[in-house]
VEXDREN-2710 file (C-alpha; in Angstrom, 1 decimal):
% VEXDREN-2710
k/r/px/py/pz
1/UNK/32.1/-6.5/15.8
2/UNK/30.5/-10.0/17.8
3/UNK/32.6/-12.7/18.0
4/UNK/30.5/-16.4/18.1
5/UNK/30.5/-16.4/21.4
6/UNK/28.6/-13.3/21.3
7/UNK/26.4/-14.7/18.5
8/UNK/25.4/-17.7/20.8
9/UNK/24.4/-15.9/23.7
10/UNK/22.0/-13.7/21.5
11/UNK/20.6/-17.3/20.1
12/UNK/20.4/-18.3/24.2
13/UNK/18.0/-15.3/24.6
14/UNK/15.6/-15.8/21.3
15/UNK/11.9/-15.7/22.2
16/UNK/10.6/-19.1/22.2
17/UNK/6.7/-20.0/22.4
18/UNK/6.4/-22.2/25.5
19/UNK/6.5/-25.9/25.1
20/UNK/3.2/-26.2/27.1
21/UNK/1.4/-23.8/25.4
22/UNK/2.2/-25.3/22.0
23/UNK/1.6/-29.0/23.1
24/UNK/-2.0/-27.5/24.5
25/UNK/-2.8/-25.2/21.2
26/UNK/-5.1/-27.5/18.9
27/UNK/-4.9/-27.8/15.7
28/UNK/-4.1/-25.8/13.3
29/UNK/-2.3/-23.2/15.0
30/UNK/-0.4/-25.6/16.9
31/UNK/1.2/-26.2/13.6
32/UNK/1.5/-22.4/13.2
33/UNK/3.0/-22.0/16.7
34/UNK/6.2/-24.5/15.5
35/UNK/6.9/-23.2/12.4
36/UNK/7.0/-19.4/14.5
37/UNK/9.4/-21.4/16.8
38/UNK/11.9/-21.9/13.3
39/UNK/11.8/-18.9/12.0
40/UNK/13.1/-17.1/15.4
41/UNK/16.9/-17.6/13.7
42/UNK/15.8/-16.2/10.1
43/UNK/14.2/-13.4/12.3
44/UNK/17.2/-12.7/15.0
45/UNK/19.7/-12.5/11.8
46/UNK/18.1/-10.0/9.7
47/UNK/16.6/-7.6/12.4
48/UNK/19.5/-5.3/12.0
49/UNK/17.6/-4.7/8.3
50/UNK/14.5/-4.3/9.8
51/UNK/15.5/-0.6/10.7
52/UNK/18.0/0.3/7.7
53/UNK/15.5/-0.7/5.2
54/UNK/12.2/1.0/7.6
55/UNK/10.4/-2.6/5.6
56/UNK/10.8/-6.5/6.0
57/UNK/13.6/-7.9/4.2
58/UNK/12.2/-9.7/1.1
59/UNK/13.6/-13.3/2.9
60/UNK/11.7/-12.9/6.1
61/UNK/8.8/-12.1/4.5
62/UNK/8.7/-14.8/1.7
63/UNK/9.3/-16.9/4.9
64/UNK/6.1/-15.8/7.1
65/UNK/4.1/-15.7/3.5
66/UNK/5.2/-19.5/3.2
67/UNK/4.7/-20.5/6.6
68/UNK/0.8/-19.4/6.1
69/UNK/1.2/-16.9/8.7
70/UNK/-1.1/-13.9/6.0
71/UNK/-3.3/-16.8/6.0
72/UNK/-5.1/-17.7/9.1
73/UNK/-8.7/-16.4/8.4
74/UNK/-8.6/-17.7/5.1
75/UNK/-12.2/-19.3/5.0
76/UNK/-11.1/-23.3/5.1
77/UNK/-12.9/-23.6/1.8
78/UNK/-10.2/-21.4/0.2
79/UNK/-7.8/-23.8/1.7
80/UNK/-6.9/-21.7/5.0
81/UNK/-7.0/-22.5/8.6
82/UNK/-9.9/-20.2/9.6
83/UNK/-8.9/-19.9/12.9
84/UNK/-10.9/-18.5/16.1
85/UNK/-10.5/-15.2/17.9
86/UNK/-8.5/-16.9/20.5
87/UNK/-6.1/-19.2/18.1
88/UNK/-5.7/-16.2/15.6
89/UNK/-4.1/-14.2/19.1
90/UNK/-2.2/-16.9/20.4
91/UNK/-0.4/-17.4/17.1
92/UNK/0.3/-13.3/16.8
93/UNK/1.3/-13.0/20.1
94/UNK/4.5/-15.4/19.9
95/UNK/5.2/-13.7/16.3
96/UNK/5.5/-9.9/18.2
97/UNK/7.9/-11.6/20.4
98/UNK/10.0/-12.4/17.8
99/UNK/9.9/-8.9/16.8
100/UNK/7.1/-6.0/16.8
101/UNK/7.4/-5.9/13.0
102/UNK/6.9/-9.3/12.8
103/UNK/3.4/-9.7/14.9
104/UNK/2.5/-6.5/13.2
105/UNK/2.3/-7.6/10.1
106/UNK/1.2/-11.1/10.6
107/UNK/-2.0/-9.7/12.6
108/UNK/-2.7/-7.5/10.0
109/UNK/-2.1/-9.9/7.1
110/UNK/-3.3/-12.5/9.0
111/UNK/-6.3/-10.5/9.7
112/UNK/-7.3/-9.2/6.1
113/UNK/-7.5/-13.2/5.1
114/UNK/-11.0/-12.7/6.1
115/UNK/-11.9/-10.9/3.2
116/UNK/-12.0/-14.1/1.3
117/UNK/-15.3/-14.4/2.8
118/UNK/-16.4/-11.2/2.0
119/UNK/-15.4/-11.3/-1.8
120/UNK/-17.4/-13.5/-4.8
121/UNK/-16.2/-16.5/-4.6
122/UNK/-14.3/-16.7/-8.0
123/UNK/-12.5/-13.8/-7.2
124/UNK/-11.5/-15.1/-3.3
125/UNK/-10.6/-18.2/-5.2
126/UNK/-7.8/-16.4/-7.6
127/UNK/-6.4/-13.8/-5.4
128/UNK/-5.8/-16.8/-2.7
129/UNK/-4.2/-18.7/-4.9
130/UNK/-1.1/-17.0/-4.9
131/UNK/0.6/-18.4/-1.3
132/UNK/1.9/-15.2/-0.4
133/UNK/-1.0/-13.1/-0.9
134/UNK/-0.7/-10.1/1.7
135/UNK/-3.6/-7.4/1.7
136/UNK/-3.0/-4.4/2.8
137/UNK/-5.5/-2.4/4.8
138/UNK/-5.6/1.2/5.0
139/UNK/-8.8/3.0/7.2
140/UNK/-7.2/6.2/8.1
141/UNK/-8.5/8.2/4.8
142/UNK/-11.6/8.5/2.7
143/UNK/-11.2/8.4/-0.9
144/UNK/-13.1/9.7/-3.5
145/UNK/-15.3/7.7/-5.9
146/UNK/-17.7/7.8/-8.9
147/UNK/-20.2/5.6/-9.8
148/UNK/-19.6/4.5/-13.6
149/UNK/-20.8/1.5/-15.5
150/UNK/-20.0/-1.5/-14.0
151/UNK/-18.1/-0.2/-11.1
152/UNK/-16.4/3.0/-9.3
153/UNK/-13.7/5.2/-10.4
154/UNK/-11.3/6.4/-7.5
155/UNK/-9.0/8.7/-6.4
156/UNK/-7.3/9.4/-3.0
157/UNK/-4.6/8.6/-0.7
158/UNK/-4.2/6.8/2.1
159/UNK/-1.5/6.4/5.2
160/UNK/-0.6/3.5/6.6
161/UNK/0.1/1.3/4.2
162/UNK/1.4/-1.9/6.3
163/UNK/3.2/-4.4/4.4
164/UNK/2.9/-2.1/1.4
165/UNK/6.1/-3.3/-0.8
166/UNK/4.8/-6.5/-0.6
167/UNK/1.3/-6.3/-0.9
168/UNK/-0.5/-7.5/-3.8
169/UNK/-3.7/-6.0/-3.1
170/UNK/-4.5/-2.7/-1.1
171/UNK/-8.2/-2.2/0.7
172/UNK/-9.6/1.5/0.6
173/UNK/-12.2/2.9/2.2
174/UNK/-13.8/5.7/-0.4
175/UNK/-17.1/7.5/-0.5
176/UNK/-18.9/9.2/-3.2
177/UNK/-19.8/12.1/-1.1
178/UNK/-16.2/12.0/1.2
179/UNK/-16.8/15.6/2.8
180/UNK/-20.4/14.4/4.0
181/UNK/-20.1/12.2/7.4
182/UNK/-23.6/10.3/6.6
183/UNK/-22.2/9.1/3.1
184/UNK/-21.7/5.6/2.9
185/UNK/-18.4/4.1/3.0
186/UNK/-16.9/2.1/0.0
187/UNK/-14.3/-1.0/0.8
188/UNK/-12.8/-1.4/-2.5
189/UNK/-9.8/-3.6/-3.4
190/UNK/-7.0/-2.3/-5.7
191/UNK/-4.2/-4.0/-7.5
192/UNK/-0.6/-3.2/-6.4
193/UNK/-0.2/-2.0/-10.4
194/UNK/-3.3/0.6/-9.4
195/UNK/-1.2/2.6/-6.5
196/UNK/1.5/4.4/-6.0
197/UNK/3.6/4.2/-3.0
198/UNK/5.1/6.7/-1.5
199/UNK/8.2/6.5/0.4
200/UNK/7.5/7.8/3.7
201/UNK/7.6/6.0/7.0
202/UNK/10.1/7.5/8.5
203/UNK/9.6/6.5/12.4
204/UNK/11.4/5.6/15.6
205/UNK/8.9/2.5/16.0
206/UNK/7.6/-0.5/14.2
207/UNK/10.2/0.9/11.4
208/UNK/10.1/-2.8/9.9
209/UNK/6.6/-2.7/9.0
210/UNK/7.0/-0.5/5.9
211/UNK/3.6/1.8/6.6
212/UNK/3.6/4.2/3.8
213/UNK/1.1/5.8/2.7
214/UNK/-0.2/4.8/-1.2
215/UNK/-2.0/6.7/-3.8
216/UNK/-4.6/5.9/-6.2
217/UNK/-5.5/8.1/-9.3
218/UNK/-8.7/7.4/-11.7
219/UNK/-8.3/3.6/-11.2
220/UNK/-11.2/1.8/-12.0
221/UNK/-12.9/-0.4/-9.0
222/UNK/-15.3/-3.2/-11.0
223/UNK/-18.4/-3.9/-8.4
224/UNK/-16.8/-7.4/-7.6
225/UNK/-13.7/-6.1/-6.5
226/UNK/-16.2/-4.4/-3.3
227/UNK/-16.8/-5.7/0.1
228/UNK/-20.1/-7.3/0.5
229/UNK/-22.2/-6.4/3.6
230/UNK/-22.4/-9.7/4.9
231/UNK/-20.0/-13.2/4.2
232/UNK/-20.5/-15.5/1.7
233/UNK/-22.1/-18.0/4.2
234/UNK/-21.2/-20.9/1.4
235/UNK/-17.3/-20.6/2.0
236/UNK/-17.2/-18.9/5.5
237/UNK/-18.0/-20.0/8.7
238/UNK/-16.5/-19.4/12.4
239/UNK/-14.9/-16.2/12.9
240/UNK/-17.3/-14.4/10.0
241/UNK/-20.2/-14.8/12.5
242/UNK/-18.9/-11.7/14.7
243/UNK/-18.9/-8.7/13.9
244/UNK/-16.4/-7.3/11.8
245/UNK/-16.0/-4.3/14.8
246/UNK/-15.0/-7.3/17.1
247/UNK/-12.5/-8.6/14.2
248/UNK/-10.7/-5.4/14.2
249/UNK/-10.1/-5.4/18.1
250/UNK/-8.5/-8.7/17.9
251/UNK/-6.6/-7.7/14.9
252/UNK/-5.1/-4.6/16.6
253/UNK/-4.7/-6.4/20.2
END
């Protein structure tokens, strides 16, 4: 058992993002870099669930959702803060001090904001609405998918599922032809009601971030529900002008 005093010492030693470097951040991540700064309490008090549970506990989470923190290359005509390169880091790297889990998740959430660029816009516009939209992103399998009328069907599973109890939507990679290398990839989006997820991140590190692996099985993909090649140039700007191989470096910094 701690006694208070042993409580207060622990609050003593919480990571805090330097006065300086806030008070030099512009806009919005400055913003950002605060509201990290009060959520270091929520965050010190539950990390002992972080490991039981091998996922966020549904409070911390809600908390980073609400504090925009899945949002920050949301295109700032879907109402995000579309930050650059540098901001998008300087926000994640205070949240991984908080906790690994933590910075994690919020680069990756964070990160898959941009696909509201990449979507029609109709369908950016209702997946965004919800404030705690998290997407989760999964690259380390190929799926398997048929052409049909007005779409794809799919099949497949894929490991790595971050953030996958609280995703709403999951991104796939699939190909028609998955055992041929020169077959072009898919980025399809699925529903959480499409997958199943299996309960399997059993780990020593980065317990907290709840990467299990999900399964999909004859789901139907409609053709607006894919990646486009290039950004919607009408709602995205900044960040969408590099390349979406320079994206992925600073997402996994």
């Amino acid at each position: 058992m701690r006694d208070h005093c042993d409580v207060l010492e622990a609050d003593d030693l919480l990571p805090r993002p330097d006065p300086d470097v806030i008070a030099g951040t512009p806009e919005p991540a400055r913003h950002l870099l605060e509201t990290i700064q009060g959520l270091a309490p929520l965050i010190a008090a539950q990390r002992s669930k972080f490991d039981d549970a091998r996922r966020l506990p549904d409070a911390v989470f809600a908390a980073l959702a609400d504090a925009g923190l899945f949002r920050l290359w949301l295109p700032r005509a879907l109402g995000g803060p579309e930050l650059s390169p540098f901001a998008f880091m300087r926000v994640v790297e205070p949240a991984s001090a908080l906790d690994g889990s933590v910075g994690w998740l919020v680069g990756n959430g964070g990160g898959m904001s941009r696909l509201g660029g990449y979507l029609g816009e109709a369908v950016a516009r209702e997946w965004f609405a919800d404030p705690r939209a998290f997407v989760v992103s999964a690259t380390g399998a190929v799926g398997m998918a048929t052409a049909v009328a007005g779409g794809y069907r799919l099949w497949g599973r894929w490991p790595f599922g971050s953030g996958a109890d609280h995703a709403t939507r999951f991104m796939v990679l699939a190909s028609i032809k998955p055992e041929d290398p020169a077959s072009p990839l898919l980025c399809c989006y699925l529903d959480r009601a499409d997958v199943t997820i299996h309960d399997n991140w059993h780990v020593s590190g980065l317990r907290g971030t709840g990467s299990c692996d999900f399964e999909a099985r004859d789901v139907f993909v409609p053709a607006a529900r894919r990646d486009r090649p290039s950004p919607d140039c009408s709602i995205a700007c900044r960040h969408y002008r590099y390349s979406r191989g320079a994206s992925a470096a600073c997402r996994s910094a």
